[in-house]
PDB file as gemmi writes it, atoms N, CA and C in Angstrom:
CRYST1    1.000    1.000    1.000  90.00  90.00  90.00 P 1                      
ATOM      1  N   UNK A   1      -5.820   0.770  87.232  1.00  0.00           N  
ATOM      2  CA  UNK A   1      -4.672   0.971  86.348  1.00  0.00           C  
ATOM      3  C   UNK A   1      -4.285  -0.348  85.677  1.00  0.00           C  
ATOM      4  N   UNK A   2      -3.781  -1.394  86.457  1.00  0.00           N  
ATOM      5  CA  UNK A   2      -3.720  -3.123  85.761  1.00  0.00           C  
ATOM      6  C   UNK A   2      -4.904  -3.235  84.733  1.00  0.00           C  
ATOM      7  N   UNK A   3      -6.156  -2.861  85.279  1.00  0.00           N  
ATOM      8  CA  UNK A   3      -7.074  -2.674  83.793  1.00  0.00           C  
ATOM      9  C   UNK A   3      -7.135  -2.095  82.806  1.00  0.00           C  
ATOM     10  N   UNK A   4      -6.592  -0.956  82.746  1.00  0.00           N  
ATOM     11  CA  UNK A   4      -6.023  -0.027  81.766  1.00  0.00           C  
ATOM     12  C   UNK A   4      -5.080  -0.589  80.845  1.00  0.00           C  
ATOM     13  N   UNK A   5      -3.911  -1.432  81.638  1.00  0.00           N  
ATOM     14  CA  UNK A   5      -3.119  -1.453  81.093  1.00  0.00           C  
ATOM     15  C   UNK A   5      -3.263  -3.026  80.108  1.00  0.00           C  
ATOM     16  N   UNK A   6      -4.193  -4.167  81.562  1.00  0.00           N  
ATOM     17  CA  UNK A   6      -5.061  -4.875  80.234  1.00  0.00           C  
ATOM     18  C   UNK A   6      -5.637  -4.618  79.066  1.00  0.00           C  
ATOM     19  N   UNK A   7      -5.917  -3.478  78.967  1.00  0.00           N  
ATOM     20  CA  UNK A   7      -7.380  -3.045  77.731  1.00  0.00           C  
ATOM     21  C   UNK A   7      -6.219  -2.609  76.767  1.00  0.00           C  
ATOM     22  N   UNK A   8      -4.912  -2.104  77.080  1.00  0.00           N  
ATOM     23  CA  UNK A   8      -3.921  -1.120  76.624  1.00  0.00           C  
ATOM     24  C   UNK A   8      -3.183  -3.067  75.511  1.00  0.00           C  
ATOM     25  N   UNK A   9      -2.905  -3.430  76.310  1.00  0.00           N  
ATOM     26  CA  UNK A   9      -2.097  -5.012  75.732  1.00  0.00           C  
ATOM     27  C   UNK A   9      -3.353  -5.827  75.146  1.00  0.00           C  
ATOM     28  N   UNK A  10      -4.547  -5.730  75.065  1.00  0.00           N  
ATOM     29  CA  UNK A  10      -5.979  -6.376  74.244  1.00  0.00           C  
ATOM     30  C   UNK A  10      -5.431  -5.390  73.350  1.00  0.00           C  
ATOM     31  N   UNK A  11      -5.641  -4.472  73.023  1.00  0.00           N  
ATOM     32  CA  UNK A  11      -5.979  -3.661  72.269  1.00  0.00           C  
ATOM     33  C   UNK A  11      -4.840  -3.513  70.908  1.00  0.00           C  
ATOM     34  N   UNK A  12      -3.586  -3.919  71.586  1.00  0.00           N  
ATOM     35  CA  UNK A  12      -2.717  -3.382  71.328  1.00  0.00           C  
ATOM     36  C   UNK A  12      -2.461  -4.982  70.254  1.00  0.00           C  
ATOM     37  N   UNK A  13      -3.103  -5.924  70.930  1.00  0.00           N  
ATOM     38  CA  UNK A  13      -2.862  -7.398  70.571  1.00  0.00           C  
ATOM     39  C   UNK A  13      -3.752  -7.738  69.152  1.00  0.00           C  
ATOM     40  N   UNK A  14      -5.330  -7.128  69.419  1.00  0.00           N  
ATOM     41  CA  UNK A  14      -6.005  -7.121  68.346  1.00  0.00           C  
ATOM     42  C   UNK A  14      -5.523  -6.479  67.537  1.00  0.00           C  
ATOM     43  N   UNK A  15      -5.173  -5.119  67.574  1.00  0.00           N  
ATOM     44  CA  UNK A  15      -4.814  -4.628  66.458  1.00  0.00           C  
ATOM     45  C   UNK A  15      -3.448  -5.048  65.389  1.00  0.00           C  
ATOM     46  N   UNK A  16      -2.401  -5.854  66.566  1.00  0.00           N  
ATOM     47  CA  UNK A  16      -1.402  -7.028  65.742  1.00  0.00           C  
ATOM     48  C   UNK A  16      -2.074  -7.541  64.867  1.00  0.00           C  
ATOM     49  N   UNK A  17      -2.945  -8.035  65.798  1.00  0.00           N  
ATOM     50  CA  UNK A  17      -3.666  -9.307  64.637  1.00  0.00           C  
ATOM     51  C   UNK A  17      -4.153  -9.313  64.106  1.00  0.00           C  
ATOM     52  N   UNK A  18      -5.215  -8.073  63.247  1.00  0.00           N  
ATOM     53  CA  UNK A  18      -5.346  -7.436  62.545  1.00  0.00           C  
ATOM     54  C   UNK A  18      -4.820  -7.066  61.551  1.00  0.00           C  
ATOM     55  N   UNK A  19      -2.998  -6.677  61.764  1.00  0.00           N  
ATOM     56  CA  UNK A  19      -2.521  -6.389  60.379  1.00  0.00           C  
ATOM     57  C   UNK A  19      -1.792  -7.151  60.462  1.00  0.00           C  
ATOM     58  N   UNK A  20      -1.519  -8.402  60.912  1.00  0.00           N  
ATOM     59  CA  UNK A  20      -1.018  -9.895  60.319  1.00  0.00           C  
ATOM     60  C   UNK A  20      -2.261 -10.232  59.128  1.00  0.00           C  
ATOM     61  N   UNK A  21      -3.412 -10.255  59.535  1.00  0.00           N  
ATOM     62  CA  UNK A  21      -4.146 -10.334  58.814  1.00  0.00           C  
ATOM     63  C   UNK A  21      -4.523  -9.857  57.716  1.00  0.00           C  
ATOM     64  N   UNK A  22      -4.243  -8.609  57.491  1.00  0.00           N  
ATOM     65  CA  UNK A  22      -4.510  -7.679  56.122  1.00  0.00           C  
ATOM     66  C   UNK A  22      -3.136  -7.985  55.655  1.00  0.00           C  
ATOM     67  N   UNK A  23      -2.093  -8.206  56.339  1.00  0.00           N  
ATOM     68  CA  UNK A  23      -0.607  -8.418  55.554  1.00  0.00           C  
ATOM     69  C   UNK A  23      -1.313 -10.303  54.687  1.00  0.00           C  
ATOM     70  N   UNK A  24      -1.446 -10.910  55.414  1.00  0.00           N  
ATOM     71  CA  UNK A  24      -1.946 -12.325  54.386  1.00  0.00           C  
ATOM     72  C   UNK A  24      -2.597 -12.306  53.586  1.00  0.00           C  
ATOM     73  N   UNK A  25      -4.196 -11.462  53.656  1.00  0.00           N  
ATOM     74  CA  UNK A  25      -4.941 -10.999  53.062  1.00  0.00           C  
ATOM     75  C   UNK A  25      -4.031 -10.433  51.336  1.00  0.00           C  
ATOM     76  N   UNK A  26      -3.283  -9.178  51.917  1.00  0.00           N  
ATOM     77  CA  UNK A  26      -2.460  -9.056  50.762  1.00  0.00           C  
ATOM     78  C   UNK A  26      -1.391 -10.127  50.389  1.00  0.00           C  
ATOM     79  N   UNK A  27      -0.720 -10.833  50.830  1.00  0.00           N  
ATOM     80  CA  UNK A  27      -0.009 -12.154  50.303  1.00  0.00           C  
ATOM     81  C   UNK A  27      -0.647 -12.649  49.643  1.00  0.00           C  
ATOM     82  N   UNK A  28      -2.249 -13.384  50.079  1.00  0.00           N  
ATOM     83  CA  UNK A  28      -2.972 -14.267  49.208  1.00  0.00           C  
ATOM     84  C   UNK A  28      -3.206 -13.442  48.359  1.00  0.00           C  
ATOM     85  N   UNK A  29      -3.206 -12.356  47.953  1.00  0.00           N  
ATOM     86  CA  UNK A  29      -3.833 -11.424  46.866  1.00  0.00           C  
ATOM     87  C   UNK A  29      -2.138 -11.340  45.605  1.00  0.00           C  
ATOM     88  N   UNK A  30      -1.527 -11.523  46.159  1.00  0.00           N  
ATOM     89  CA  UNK A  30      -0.773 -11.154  45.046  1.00  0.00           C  
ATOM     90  C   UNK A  30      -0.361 -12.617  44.014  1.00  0.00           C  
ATOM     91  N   UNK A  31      -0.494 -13.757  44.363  1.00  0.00           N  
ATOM     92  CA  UNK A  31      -0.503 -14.802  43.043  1.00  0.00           C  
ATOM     93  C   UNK A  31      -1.439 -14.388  42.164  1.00  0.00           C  
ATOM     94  N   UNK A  32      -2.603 -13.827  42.670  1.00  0.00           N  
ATOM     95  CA  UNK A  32      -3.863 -13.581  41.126  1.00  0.00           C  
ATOM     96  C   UNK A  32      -3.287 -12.452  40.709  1.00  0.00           C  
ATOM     97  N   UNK A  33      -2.985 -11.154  41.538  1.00  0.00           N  
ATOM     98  CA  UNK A  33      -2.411 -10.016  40.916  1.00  0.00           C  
ATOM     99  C   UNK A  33      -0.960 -10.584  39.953  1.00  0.00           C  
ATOM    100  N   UNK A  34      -0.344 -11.380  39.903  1.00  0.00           N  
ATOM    101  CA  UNK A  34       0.978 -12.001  39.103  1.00  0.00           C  
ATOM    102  C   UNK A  34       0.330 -12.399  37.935  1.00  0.00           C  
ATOM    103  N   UNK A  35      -0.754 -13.320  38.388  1.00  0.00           N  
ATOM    104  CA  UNK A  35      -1.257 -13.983  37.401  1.00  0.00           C  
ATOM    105  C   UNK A  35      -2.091 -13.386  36.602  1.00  0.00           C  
ATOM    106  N   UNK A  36      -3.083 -11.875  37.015  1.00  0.00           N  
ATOM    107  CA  UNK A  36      -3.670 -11.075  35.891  1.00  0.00           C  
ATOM    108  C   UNK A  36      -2.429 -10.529  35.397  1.00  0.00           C  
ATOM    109  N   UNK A  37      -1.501 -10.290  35.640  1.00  0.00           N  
ATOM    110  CA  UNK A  37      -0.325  -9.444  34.942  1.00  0.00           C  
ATOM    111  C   UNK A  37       0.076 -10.176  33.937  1.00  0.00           C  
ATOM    112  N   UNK A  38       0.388 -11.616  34.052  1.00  0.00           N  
ATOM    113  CA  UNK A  38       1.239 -12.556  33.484  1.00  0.00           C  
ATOM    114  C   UNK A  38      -0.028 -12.762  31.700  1.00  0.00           C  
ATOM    115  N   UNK A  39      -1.445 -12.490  32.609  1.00  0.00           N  
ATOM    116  CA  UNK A  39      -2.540 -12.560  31.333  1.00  0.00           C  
ATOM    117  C   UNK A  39      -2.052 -11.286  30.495  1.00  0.00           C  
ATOM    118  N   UNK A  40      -2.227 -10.168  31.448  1.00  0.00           N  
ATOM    119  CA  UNK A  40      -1.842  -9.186  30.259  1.00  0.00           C  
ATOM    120  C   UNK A  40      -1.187  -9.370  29.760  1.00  0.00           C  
ATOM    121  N   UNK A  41       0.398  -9.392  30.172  1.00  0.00           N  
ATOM    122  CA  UNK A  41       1.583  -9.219  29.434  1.00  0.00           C  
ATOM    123  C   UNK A  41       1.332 -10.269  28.257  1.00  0.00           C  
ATOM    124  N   UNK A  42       0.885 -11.409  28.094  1.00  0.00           N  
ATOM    125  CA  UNK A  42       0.349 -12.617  26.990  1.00  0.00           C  
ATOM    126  C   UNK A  42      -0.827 -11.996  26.636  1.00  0.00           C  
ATOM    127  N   UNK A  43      -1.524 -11.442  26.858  1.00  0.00           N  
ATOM    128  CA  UNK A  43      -2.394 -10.618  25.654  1.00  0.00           C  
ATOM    129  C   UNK A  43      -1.899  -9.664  24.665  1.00  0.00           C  
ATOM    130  N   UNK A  44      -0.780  -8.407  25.754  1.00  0.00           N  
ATOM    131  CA  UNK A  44       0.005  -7.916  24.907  1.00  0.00           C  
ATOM    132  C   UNK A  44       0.583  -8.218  23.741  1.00  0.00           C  
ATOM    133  N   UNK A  45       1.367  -9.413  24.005  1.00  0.00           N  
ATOM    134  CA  UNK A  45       2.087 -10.310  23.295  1.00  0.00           C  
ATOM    135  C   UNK A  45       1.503 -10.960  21.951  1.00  0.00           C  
ATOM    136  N   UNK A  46       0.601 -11.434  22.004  1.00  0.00           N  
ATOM    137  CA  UNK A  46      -0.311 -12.435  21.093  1.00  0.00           C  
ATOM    138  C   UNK A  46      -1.046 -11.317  20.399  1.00  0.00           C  
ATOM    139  N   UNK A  47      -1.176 -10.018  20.714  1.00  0.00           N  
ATOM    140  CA  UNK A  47      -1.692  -8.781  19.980  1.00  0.00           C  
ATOM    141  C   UNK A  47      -0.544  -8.279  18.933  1.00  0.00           C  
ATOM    142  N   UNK A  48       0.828  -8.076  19.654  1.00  0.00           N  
ATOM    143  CA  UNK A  48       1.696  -7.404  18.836  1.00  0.00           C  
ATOM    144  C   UNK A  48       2.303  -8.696  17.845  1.00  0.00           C  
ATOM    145  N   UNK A  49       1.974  -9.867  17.721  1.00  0.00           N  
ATOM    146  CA  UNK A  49       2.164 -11.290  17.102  1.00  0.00           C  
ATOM    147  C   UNK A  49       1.476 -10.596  16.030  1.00  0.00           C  
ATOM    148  N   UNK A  50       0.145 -10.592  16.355  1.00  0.00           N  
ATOM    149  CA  UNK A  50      -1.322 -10.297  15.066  1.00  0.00           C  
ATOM    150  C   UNK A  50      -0.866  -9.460  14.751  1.00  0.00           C  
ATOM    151  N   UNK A  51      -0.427  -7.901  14.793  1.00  0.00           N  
ATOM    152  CA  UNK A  51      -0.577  -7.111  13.946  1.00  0.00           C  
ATOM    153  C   UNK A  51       0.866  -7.496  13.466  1.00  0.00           C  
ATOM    154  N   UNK A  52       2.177  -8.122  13.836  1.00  0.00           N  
ATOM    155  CA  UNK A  52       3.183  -8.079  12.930  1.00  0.00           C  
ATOM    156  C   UNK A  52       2.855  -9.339  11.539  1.00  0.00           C  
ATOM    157  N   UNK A  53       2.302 -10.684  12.084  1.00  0.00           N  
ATOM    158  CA  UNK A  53       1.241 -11.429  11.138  1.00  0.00           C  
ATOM    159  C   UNK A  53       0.681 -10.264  10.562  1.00  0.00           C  
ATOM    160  N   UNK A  54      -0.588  -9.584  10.376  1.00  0.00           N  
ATOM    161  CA  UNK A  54      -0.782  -8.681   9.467  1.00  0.00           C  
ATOM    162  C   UNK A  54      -0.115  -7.662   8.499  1.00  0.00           C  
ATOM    163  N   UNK A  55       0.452  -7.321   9.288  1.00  0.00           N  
ATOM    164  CA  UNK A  55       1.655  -6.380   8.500  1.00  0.00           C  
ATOM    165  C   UNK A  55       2.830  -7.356   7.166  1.00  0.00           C  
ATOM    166  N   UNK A  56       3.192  -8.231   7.670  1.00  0.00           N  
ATOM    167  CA  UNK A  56       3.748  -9.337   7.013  1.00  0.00           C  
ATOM    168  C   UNK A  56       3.189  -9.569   5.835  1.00  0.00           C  
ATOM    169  N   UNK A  57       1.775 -10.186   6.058  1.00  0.00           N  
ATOM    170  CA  UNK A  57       0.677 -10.377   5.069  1.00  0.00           C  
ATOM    171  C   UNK A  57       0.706  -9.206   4.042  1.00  0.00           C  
ATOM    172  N   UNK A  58       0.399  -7.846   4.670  1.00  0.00           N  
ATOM    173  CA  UNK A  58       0.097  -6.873   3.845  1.00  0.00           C  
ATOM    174  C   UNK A  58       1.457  -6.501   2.883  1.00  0.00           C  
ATOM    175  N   UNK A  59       2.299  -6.729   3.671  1.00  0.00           N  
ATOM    176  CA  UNK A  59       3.368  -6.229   2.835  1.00  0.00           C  
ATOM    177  C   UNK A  59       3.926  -7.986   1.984  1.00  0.00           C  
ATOM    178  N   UNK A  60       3.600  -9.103   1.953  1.00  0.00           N  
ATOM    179  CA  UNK A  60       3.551 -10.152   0.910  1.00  0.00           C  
ATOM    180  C   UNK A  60       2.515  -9.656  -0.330  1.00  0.00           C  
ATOM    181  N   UNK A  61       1.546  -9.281  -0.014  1.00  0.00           N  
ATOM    182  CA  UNK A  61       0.834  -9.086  -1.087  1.00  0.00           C  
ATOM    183  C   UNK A  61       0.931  -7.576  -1.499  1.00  0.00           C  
ATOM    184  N   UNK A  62       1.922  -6.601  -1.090  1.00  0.00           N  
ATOM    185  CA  UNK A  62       2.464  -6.288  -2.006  1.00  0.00           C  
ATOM    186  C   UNK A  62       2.914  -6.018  -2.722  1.00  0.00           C  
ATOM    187  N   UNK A  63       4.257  -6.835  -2.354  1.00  0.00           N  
ATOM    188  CA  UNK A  63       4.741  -7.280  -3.213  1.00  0.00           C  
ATOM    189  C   UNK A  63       4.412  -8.040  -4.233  1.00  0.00           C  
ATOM    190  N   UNK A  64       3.900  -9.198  -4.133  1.00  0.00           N  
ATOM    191  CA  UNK A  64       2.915 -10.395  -4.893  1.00  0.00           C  
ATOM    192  C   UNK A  64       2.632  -9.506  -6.118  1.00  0.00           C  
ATOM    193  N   UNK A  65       1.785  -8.391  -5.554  1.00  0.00           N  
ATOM    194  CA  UNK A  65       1.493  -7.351  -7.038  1.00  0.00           C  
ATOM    195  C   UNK A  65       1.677  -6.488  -7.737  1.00  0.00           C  
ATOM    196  N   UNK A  66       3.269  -6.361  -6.846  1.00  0.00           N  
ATOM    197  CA  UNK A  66       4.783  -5.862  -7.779  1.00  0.00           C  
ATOM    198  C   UNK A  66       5.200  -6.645  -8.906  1.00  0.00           C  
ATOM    199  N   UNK A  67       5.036  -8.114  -8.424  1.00  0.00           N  
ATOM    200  CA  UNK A  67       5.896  -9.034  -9.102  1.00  0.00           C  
ATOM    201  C   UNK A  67       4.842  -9.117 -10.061  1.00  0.00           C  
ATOM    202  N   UNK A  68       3.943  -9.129  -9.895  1.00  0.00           N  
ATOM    203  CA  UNK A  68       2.649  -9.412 -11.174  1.00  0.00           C  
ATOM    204  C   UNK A  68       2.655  -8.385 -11.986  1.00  0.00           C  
ATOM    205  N   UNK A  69       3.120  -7.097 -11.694  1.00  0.00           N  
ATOM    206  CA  UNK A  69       2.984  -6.296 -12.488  1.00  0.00           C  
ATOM    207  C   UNK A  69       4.234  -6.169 -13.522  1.00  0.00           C  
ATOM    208  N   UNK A  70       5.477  -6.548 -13.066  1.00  0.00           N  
ATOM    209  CA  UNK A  70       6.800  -6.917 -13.547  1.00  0.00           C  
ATOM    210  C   UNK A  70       6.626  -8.293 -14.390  1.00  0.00           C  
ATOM    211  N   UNK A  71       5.504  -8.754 -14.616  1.00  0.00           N  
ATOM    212  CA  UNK A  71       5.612 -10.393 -15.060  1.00  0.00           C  
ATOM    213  C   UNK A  71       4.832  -9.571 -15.807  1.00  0.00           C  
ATOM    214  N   UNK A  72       4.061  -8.680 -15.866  1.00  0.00           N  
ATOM    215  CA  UNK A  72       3.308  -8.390 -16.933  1.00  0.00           C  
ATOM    216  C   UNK A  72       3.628  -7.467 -18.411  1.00  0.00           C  
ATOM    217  N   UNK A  73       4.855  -6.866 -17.478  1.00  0.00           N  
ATOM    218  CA  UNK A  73       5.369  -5.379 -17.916  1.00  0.00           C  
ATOM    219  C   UNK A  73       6.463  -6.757 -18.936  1.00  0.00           C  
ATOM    220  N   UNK A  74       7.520  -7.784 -18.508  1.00  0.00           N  
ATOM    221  CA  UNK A  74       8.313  -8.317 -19.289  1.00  0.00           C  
ATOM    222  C   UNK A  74       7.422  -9.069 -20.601  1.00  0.00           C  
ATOM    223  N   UNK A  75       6.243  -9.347 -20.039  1.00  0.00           N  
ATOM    224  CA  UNK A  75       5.361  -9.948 -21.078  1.00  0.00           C  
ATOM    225  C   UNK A  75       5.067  -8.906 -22.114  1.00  0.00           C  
ATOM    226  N   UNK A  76       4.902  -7.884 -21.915  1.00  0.00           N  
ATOM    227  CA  UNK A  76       4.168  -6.385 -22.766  1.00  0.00           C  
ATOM    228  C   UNK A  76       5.632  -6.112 -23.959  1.00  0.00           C  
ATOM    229  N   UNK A  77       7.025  -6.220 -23.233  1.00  0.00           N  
ATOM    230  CA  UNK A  77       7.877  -6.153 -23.554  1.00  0.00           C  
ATOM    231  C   UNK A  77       7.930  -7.355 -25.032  1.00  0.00           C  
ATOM    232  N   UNK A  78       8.324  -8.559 -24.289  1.00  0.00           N  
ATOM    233  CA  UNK A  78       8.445  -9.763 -24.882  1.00  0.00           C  
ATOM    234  C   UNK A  78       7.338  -9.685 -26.375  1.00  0.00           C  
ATOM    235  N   UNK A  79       6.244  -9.322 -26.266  1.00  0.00           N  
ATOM    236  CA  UNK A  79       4.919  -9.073 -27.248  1.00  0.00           C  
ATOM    237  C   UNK A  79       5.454  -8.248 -28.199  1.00  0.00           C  
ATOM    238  N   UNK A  80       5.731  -6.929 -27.964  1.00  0.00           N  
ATOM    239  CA  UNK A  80       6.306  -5.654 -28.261  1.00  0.00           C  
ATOM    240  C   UNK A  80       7.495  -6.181 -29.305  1.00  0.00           C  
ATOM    241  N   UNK A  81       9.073  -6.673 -28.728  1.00  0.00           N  
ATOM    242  CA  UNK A  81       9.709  -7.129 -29.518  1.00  0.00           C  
ATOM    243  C   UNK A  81       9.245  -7.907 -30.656  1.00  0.00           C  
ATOM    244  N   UNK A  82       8.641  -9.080 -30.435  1.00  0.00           N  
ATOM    245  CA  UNK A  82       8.096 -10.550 -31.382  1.00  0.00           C  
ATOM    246  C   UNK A  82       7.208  -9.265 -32.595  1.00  0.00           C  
ATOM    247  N   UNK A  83       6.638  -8.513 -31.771  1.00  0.00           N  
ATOM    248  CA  UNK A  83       5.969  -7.705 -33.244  1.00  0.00           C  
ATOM    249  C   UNK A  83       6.677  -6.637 -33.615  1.00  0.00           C  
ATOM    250  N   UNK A  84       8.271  -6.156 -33.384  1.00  0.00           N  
ATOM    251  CA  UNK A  84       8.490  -5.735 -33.845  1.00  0.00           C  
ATOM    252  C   UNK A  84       9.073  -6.275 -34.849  1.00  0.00           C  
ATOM    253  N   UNK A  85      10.160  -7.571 -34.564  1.00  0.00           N  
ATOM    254  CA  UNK A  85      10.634  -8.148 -35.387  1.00  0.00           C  
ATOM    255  C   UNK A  85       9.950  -8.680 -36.312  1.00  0.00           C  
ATOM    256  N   UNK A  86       8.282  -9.062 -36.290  1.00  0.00           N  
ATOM    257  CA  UNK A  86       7.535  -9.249 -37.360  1.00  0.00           C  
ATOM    258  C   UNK A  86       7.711  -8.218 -38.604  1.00  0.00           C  
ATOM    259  N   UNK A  87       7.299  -7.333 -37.689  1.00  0.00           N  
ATOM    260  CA  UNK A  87       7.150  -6.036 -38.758  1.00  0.00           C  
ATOM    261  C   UNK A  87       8.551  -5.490 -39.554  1.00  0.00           C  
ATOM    262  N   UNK A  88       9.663  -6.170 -39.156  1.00  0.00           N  
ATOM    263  CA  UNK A  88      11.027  -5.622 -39.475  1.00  0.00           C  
ATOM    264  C   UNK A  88      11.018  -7.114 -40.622  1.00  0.00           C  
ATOM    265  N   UNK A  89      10.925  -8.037 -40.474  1.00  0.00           N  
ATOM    266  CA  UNK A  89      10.604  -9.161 -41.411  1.00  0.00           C  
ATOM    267  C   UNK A  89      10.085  -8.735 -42.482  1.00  0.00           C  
ATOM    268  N   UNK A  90       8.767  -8.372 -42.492  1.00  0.00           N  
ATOM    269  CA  UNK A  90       7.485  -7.878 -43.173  1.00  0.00           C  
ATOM    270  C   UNK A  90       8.662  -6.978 -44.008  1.00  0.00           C  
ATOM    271  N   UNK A  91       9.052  -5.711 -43.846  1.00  0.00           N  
ATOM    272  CA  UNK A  91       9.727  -5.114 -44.413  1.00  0.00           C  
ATOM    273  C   UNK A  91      10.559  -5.251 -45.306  1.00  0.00           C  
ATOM    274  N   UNK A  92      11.170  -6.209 -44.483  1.00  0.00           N  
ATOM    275  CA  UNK A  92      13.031  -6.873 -45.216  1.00  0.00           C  
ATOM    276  C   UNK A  92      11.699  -7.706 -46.554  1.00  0.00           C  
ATOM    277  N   UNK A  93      10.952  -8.371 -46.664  1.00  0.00           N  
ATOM    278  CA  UNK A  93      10.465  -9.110 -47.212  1.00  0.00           C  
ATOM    279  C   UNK A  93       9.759  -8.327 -48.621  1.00  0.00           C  
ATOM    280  N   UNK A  94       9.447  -7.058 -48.285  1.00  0.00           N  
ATOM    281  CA  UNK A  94       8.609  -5.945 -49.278  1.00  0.00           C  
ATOM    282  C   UNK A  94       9.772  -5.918 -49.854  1.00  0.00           C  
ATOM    283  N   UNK A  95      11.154  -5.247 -49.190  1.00  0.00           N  
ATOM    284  CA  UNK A  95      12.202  -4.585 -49.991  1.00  0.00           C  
ATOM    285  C   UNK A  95      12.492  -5.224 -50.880  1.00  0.00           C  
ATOM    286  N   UNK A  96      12.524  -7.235 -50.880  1.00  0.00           N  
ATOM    287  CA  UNK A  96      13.532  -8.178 -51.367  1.00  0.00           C  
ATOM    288  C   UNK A  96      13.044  -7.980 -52.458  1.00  0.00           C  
ATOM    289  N   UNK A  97      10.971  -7.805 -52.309  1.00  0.00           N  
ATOM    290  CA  UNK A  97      10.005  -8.022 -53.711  1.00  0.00           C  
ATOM    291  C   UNK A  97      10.560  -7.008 -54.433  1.00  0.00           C  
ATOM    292  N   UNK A  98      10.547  -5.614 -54.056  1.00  0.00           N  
ATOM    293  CA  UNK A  98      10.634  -4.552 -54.904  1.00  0.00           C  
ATOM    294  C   UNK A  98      11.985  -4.579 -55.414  1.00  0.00           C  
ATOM    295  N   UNK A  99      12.786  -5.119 -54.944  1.00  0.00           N  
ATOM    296  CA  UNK A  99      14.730  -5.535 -55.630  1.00  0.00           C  
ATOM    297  C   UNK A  99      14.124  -6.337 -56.474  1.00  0.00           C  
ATOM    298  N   UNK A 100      13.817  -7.506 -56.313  1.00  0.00           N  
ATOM    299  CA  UNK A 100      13.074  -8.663 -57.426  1.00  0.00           C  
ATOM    300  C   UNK A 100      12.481  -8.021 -58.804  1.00  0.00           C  
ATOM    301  N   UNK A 101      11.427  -7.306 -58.404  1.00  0.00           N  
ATOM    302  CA  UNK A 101      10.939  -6.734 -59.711  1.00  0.00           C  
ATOM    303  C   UNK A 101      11.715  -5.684 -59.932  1.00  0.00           C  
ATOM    304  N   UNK A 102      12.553  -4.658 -59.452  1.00  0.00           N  
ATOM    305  CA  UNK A 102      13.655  -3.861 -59.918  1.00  0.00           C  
ATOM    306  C   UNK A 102      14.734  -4.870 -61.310  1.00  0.00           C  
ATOM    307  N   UNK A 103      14.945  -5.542 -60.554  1.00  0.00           N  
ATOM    308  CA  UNK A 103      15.846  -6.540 -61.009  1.00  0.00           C  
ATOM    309  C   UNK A 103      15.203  -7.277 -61.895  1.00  0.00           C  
ATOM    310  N   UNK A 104      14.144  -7.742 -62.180  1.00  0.00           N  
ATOM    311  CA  UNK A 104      13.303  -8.260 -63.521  1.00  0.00           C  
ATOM    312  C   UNK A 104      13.252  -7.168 -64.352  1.00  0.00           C  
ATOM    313  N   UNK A 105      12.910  -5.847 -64.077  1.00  0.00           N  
ATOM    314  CA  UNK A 105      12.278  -4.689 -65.261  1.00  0.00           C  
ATOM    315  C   UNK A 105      14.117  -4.730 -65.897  1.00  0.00           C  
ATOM    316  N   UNK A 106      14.996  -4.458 -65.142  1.00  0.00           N  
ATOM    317  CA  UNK A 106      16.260  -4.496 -65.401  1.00  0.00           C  
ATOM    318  C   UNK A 106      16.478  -5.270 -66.428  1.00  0.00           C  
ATOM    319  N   UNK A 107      16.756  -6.491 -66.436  1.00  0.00           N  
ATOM    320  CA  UNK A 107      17.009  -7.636 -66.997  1.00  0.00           C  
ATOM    321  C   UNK A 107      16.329  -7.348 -68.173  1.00  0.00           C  
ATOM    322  N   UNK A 108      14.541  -6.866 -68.408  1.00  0.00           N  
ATOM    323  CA  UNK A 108      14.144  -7.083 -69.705  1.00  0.00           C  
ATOM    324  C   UNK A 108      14.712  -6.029 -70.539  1.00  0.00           C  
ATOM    325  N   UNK A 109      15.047  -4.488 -69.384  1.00  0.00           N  
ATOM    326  CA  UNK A 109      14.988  -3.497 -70.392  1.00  0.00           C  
ATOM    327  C   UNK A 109      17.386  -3.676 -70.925  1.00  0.00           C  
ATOM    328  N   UNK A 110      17.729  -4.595 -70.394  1.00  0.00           N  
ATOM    329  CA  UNK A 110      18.926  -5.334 -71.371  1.00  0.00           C  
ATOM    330  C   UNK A 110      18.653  -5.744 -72.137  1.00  0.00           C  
ATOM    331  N   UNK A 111      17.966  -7.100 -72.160  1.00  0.00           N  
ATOM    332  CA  UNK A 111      17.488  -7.921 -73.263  1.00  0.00           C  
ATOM    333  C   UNK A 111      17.185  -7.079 -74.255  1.00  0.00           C  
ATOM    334  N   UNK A 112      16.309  -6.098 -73.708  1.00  0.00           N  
ATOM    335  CA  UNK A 112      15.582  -5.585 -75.149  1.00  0.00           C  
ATOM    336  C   UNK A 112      16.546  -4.512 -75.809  1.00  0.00           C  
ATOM    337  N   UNK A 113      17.928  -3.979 -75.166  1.00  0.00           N  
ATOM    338  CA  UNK A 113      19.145  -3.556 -75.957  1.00  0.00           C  
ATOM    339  C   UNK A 113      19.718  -4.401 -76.578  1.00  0.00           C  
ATOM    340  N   UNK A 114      19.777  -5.740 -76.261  1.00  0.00           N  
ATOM    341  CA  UNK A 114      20.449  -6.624 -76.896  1.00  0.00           C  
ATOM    342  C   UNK A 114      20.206  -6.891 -77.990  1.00  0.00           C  
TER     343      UNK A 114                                                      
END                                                                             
């Protein structure tokens, strides 16, 4: 029975020491488990960086070729006016001739009542 109860307190002792052991086992295991986490969570991170960098980008350019198209559209404008007012010149300039020679045929067909 004292042997029994030896084999009973061995037994009972190894198997302590045993899960002291798998308990350290897991202690030493959890700084790398922190530290793959700590990688992910900074991969996460440096991923959702890039795509807001991208997105940023995409939406600078475009705009960029909003504004180019608005720089183009005031230019089309700006063109548009300058030739209209040409052509309103041009006009005023025909009318003045045709008053001019109105106003000459005038003048002779006095004279020639006179």
């Amino acid at each position: 029975q004292e042997k029994d109860e030896l084999r009973n307190q061995v037994n009972t002792l190894i198997q302590q020491q045993q899960e002291q052991q798998a308990r350290q086992q897991e202690e030493n295991r959890r700084p790398e488990r922190d530290q793959q986490h700590l990688q992910q969570e900074k991969d996460e991170l440096r991923n959702q960086v890039n795509t807001l960098n991208q997105q940023q980008q995409e939406q600078q350019a475009r705009q960029q070729e909003q504004l180019n198209k608005l720089q183009d559209l005031l230019v089309q404008q700006k063109e548009g006016a300058e030739q209209q007012r040409r052509e309103e010149r041009q006009e005023m300039k025909h009318q003045m001739e045709m008053l001019e020679r109105q106003n000459g045929q005038l003048m002779l067909m006095l004279q020639s009542k006179i």
